[in-house]
N, C-alpha and C positions, 0 to 999 in steps of 0.2 A: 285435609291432608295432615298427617301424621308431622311427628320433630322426625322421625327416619326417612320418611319418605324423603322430606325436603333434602335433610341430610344426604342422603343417596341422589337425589338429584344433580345436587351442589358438588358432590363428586363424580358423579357421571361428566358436568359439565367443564371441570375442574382437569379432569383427565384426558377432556377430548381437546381441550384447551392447551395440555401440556403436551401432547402428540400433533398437534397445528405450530407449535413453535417448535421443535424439535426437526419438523420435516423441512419446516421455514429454513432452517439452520444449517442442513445438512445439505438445502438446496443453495444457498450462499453460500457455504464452503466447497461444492463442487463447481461453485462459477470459480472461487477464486483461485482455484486450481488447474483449471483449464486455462484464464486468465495466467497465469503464473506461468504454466507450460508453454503457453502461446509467445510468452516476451524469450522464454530462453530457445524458444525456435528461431525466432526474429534474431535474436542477439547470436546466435551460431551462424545464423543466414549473412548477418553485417560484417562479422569476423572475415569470413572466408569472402565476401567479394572487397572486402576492405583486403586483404591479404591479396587477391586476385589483382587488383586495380594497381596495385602499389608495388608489381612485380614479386610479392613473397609468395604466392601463391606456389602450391603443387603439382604435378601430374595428375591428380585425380580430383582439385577442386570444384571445376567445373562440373563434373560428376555428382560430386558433394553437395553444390548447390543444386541440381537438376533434382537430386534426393530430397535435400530440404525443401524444397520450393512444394514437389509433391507433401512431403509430410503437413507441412502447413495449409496447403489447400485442403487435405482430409480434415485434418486439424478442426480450421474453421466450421466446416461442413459436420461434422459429429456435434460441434458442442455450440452451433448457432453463433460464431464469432463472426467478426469481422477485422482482423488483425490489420488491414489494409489501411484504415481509416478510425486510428483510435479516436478515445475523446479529449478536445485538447489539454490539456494538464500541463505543470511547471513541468519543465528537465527534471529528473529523479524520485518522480513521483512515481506510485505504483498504479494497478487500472481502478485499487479500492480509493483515493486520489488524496493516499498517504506517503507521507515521504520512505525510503526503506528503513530501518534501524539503521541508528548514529548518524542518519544525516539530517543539515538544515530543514525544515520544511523549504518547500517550492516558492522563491519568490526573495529569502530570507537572505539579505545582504550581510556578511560575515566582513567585510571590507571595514575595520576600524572599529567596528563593536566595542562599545564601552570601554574606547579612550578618549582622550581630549587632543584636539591638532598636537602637534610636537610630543608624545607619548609612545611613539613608531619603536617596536621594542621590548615598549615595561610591560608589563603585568599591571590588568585594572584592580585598584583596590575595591575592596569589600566591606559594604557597613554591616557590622555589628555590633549595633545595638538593638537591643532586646524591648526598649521602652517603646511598644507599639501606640498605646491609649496614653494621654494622660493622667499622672496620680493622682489621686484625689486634694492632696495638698499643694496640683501645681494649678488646681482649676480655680480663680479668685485673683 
């Protein structure tokens, strides 16, 4: 076998390689999308019987919900979900079992974070310094 042949095989394999992770890609980013669409059907569905339960609710809620509930049944059923029985995860996690942008990860106690008891108030200070490693004239 030739340096071309190889050559051209190695690109043959090299290409069908880079179209197997491409479709990989495009198939993860359609879950997380349906996944996505799924939490703000859910979260319009909680609005409106949170709004229902609590007396705000409208003349046409109940409606609203009857619509939602169908959308989301299709919902699941087109894109092999199960919206009913997520996977369990921290509060504010997403279904990729990431926190959203600007928040704590899941779990992450923000409650006194780098103060010391009696600190209720200040601002934690900050080390810098710069001297990671020892100098060579501090080793001796």
């Amino acid at each position: 076998m030739g340096l071309m042949d190889r050559v051209r095989a190695q690109a043959t394999q090299l290409a069908q390689q880079a179209q197997d992770a491409a479709q990989e890609g495009r198939a993860r980013l359609d879950q997380a999308q349906a996944a996505r669409r799924g939490d703000v059907l859910l979260r319009q569905l909680g609005a409106l019987v949170f709004a229902e339960r609590t007396g705000r609710g409208t003349a046409d809620s109940q409606a609203r919900i009857d619509q939602l509930i169908s959308d989301i049944s299709a919902h699941e059923s087109q894109n092999g979900l199960n919206l009913a029985d997520p996977p369990q995860q921290g509060f504010g996690q997403s279904a990729s079992g990431q926190s959203p942008p600007g928040q704590p990860p899941a779990g992450f106690d923000q409650s006194g974070f780098g103060q010391q008891p009696g600190d209720a108030g200040t601002m934690p200070s900050v080390d810098r310094t710069t001297d990671f490693f020892a100098r060579p004239d501090d080793e001796g």
